[in-house]
N, C-alpha and C positions, 0 to 999 in steps of 0.2 A: 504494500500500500504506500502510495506517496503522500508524504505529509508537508503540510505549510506552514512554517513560521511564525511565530507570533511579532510585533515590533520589539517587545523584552527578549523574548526568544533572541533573538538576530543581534539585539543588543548583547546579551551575554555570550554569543558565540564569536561575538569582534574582541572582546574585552579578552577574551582566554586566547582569541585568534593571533592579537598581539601579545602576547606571553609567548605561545609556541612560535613565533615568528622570530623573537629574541632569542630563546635557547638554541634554534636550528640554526639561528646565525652566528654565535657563539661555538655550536658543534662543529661546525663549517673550519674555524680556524686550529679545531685541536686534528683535521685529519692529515698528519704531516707525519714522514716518514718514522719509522719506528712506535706511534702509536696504536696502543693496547684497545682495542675495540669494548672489551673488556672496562677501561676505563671509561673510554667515552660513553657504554652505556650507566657508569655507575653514577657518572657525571649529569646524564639527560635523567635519572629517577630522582636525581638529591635536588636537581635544579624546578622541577615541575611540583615537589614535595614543598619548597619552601615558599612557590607561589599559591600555592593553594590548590590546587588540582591534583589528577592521578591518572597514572599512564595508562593510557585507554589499549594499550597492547599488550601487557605484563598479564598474561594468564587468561588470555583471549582463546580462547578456540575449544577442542574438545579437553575434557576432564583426565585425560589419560595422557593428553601431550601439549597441556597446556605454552604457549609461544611464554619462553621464559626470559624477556627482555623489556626496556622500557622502549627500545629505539630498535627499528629496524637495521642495519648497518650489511649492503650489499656490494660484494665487491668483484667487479669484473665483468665476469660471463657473468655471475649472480646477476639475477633480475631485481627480485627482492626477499624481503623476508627473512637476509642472511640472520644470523645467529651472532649474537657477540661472545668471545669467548677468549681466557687466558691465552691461547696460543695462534688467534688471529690475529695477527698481528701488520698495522700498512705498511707498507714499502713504496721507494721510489718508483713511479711510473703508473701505482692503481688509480683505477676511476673507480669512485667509492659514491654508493647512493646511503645517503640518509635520508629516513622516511621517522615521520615523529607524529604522535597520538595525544589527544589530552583530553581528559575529561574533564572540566570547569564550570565552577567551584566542584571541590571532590565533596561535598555538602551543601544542603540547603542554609544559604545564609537570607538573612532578613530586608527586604528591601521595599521602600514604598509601597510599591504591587503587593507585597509575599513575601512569601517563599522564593529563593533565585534555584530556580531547576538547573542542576549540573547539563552542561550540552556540551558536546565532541566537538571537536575540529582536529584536522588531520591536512599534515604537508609533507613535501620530501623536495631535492635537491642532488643532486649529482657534482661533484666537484672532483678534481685532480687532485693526487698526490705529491706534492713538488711536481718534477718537470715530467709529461705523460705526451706521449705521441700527436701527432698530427691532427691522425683520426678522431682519437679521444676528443681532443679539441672541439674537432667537428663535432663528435658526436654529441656533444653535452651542449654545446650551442644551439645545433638544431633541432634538440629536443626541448630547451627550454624554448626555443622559438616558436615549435610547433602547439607548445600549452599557449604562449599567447594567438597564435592560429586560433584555435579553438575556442579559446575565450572571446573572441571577436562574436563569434557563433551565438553567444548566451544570451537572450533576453525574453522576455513574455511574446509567446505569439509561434515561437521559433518550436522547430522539433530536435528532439535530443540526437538524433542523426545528421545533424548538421554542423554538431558537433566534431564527432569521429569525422567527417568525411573532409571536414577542414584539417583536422590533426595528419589523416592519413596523407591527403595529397601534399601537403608541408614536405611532411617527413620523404615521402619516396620520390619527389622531387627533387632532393637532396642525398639520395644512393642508397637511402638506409628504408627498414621495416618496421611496423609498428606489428607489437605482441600483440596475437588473436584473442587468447588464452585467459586475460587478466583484464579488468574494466576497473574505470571509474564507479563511481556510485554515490548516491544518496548519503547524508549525513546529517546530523546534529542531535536525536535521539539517542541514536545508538552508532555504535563505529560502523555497521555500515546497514543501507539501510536501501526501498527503491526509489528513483529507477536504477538500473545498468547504463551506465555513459561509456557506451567502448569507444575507442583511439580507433576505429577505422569507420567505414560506412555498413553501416546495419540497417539493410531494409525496416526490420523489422519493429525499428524503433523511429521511422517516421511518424507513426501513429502517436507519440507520447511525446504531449507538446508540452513545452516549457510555462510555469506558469509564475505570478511573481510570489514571492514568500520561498518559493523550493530554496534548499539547501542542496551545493551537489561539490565530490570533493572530484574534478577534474584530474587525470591525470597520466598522461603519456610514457607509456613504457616502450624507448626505441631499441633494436638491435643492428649491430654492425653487419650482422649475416642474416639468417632462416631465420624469421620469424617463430620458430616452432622451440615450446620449452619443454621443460618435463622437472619432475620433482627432486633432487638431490638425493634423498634418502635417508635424512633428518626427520622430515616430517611437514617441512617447513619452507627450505631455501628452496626458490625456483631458478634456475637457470637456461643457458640458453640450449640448445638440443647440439648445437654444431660447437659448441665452445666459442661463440663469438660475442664480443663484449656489449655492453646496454649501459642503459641512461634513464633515468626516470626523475622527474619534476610533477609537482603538486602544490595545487590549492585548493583550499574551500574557499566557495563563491555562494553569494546567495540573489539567485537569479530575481530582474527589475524590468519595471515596462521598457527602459530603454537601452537595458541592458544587463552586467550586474556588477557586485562590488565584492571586490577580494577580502574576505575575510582572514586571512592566515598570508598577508604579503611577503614576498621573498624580497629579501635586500636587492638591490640593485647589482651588489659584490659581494660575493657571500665570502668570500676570503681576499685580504690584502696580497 
């Protein structure tokens, strides 16, 4: 079911939206060689803990394999979803995707209206590890380029296929492929939520038109090769099927009659 917004609603998912947009930019500058993935994720739980919220990914999923991180941290062929851990460690030349979750406020606090209802926002970002190849370069650029692609696409009136079909044509205009596999989606209830926003064109989502209040977290997963992934064997980290490397960038937006507004902005520079 697709749900709409309240104006408090939207207001509480910008106020957490800029928190998670601080700490992702912050994370941004600890990815430099020889850092502890391990760290950085002990870093993104303690930094979301002291503003008030909770990692909308720490023990997401099924009860048997719960995803046991605060921050996504993907590296390479990884798509997403990687796993943070003592012996991941970056090195010179990786493209490392951070993807980051919040729920805000992690309680009900007091405000005019109410009650302030906890609501998700979710981003991610793709950056270099020191000096990284050509492609890399490329690839992280015209994946960020292709989310602004796509956002052009967002406003009341519009179908959620117009979406993807902007994202895609960006993208393989530019050599590379967008993953089938893995969509966008609905947000601010719950971490994820409907519709499906997939990064290419889906007939089938002409019919599911944009309306204003939706909450939708955009988000382009490109690859260097085959588009086609498969699952690591974690349980969790998806990668690419051919071993070729990706890039993936995210916002939450909250779609408006003439368009919509970033709720979770990415800096301009996410590393000096």
């Amino acid at each position: 079911m697709i749900t709409i917004k309240s104006a408090e609603e939207i207001k509480i998912l910008a106020e957490g939206g800029k928190i998670l947009g601080r700490i992702l930019r912050d994370v941004a500058k600890m990815a430099v060689p020889g850092a502890s993935t391990r760290d950085i994720d002990a870093f993104v739980a303690e930094e979301i803990k002291k503003a008030g919220g909770k990692p909308s990914f720490l023990g997401y999923g099924n009860a048997k394999n719960p995803y046991p991180c605060a921050i996504c941290i993907s590296i390479n062929d990884e798509v997403v979803h990687g796993i943070a851990m003592p012996e991941k460690i970056l090195k010179e030349g990786d493209i490392v995707g951070l993807d980051v979750g919040m729920c805000w406020p992690s309680c009900a606090k007091a405000s005019k209206g109410g009650p302030m209802r906890p609501m998700f926002t979710d981003m991610a970002a793709t950056v270099g590890v020191g000096k990284i190849k050509k492609e890399g370069k490329k690839l992280i650029k015209v994946t960020r380029e292709a989310l602004s692609e796509g956002l052009k696409k967002v406003k009341a009136g519009g179908a959620v296929s117009d979406i993807g079909r902007a994202i895609q044509q960006y993208v393989e205009k530019h050599g590379f492929n967008v993953v089938r596999d893995l969509v966008g989606h609905g947000v601010g209830y719950a971490v994820h939520e409907d519709p499906r926003v997939p990064n290419y064109y889906d007939p089938q989502m002409e019919s599911v038109k944009l309306k204003e209040g939706m909450v939708l977290a955009i988000e382009p997963m490109v690859v260097a090769g085959d588009w086609r992934v498969r699952e690591s064997g974690d349980g969790w980290t998806i990668v690419t099927a051919d071993g070729g490397n990706a890039a993936h960038f995210e916002v939450t937006v909250v779609v408006t009659k003439k368009g919509c507004i970033i709720l979770t902005p990415l800096p301009q520079r996410l590393k000096d």
